[in-house]
TINU-906567 format. One line per field, with one value per residue (C-alpha): residue in one letter; x, y, z; residue number from 1. Coordinates in nm, 2 decimals. Each point is the difference from the previous one (the first is absolute). Layout:
# residues N
r <- (A  ...)
c1 <- (X  ...)
c2 <- (Y  ...)
c3 <- (Z  ...)
k <- (NUM  ...)
***
This chain:
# residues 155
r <- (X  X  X  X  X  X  X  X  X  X  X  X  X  X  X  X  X  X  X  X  X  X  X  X  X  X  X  X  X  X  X  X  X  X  X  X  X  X  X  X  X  X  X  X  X  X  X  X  X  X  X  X  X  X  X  X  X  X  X  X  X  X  X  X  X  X  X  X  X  X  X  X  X  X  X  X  X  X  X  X  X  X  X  X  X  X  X  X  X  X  X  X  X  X  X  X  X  X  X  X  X  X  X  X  X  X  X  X  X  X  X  X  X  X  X  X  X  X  X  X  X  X  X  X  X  X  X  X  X  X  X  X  X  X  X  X  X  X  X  X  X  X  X  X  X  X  X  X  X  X  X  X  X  X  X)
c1 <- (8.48  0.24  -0.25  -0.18  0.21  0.16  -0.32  -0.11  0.36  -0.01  -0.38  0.10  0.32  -0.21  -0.24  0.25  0.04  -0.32  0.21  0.12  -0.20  0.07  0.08  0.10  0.10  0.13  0.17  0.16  0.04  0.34  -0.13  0.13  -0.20  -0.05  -0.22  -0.06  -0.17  -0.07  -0.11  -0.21  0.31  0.25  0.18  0.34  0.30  -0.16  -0.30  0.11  0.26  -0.33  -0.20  0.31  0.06  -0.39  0.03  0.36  -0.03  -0.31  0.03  0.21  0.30  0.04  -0.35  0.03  0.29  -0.10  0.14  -0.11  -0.04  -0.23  0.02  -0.17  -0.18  0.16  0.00  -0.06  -0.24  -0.39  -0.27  -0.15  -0.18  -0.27  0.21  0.31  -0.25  -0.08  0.34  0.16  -0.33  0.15  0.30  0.00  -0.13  0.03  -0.31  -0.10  -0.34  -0.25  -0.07  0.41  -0.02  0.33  -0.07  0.28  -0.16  0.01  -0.21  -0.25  -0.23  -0.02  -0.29  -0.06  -0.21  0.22  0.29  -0.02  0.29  0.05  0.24  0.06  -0.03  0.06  -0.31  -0.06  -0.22  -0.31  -0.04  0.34  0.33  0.23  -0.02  -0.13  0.06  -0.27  -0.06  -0.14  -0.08  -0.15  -0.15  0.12  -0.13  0.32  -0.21  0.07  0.41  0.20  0.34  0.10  0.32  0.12  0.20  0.34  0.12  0.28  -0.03)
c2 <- (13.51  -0.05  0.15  -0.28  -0.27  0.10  0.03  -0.35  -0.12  0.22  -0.17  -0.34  0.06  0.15  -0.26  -0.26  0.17  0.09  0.22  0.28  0.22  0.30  0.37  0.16  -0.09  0.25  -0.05  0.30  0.10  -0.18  -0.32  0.01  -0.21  0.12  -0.24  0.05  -0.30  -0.04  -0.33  -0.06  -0.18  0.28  -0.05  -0.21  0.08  -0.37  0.16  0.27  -0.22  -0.24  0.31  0.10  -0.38  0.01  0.22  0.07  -0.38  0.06  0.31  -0.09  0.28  0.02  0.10  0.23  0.20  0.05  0.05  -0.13  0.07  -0.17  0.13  0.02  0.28  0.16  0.09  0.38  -0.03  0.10  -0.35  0.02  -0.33  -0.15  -0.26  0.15  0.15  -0.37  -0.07  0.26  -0.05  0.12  0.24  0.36  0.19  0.37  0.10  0.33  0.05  0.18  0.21  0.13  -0.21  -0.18  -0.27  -0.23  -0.33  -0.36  -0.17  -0.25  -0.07  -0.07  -0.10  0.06  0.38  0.14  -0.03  0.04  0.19  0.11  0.20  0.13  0.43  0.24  0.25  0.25  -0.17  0.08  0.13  0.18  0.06  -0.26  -0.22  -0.37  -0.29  -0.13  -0.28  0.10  -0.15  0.06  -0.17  0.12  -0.12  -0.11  0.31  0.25  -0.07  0.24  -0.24  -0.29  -0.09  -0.26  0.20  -0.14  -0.05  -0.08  -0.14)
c3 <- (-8.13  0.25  0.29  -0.06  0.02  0.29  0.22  -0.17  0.15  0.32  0.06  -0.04  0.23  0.28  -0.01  0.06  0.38  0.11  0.29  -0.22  -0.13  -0.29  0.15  -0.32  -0.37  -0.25  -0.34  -0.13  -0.36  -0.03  0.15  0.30  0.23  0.36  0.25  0.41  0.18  0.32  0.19  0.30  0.17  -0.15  -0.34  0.03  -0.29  -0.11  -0.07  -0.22  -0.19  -0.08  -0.08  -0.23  -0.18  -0.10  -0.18  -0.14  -0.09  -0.22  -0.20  -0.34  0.03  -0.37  -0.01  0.33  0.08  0.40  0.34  0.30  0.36  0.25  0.36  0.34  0.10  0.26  0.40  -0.08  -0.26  -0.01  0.05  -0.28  -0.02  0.23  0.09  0.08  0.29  0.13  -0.04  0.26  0.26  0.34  -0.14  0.05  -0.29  -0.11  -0.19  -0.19  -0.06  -0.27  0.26  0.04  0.36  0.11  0.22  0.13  0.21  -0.01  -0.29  0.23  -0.27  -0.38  -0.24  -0.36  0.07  0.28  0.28  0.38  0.14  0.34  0.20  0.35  0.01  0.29  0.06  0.27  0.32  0.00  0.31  0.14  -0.12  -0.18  -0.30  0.01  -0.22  -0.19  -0.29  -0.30  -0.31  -0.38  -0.26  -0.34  -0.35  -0.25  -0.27  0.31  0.04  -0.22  0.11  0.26  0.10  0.28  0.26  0.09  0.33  0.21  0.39)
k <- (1  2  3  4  5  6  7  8  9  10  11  12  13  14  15  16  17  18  19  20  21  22  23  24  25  26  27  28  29  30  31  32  33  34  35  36  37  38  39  40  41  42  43  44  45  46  47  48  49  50  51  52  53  54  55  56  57  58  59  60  61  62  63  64  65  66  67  68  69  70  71  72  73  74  75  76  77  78  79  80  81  82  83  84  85  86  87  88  89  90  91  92  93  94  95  96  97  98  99  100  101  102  103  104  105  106  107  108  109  110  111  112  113  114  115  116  117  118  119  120  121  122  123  124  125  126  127  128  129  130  131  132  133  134  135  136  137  138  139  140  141  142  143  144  145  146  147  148  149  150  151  152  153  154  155)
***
């Protein structure tokens, strides 16, 4: 009973900023409520406390005994929603594929199918000794990455 209130409640609360978006929603067998957003500008502490007040303000407590905890997904963790990809356009991303490939490059393209990354790699010259630097780049299809994550880095 609960489950469904609280996704009525989460619902209503998302649609109130069209800029965040739902990453993942659990409630375990105790009630306690776990919720990750994510926005397309980023996710302020604002937007969690809102998130949080939707909800905690509308589920009767001497109906529910229930815990609570709305938070943002985080730097390290795996995209795992379309728009999350839109979102970091032009980062560095680490991707695992299907296939076992790990490709690092930057992500230069997003639709609703597939990415476009593209990365600089040293290969031996064609003709002579030595290693140039090329460009390279790949299409992949979002049913073809086993993980994504944005790479961190410091200048």
């Amino acid at each position: 009973m609960i489950l469904g209130e609280v996704t009525h409640l989460l619902e209503r609360a998302l649609e109130k900023n069209k800029s965040l978006f739902l990453i993942d929603f659990s409630i375990s067998e105790y009630n306690q409520i776990h919720i990750i957003i994510d926005g397309d500008n980023g996710v302020t502490v604002k937007d969690c406390i809102s998130i949080s007040r939707e909800i905690a303000h509308n589920l009767d407590r001497d109906v529910h005994d229930f815990s609570l905890e709305v938070s943002s997904a985080g730097v390290s963790e795996p995209l795992i929603n379309i728009r999350q990809y839109y979102k970091n356009l032009g980062r560095k991303l680490k991707i695992k594929t299907l296939e076992g490939q790990i490709l690092e490059g930057e992500l230069t393209n997003v639709d609703d199918k597939e990415i476009k990354l593209k990365w600089k790699a040293r290969e031996p010259k064609p003709i002579g000794k030595g290693k140039i630097t090329v460009q390279k780049e790949t299409v992949l299809y979002y049913k073809d990455i086993v993980e994504a994550k944005v790479m961190i880095t410091f200048n």
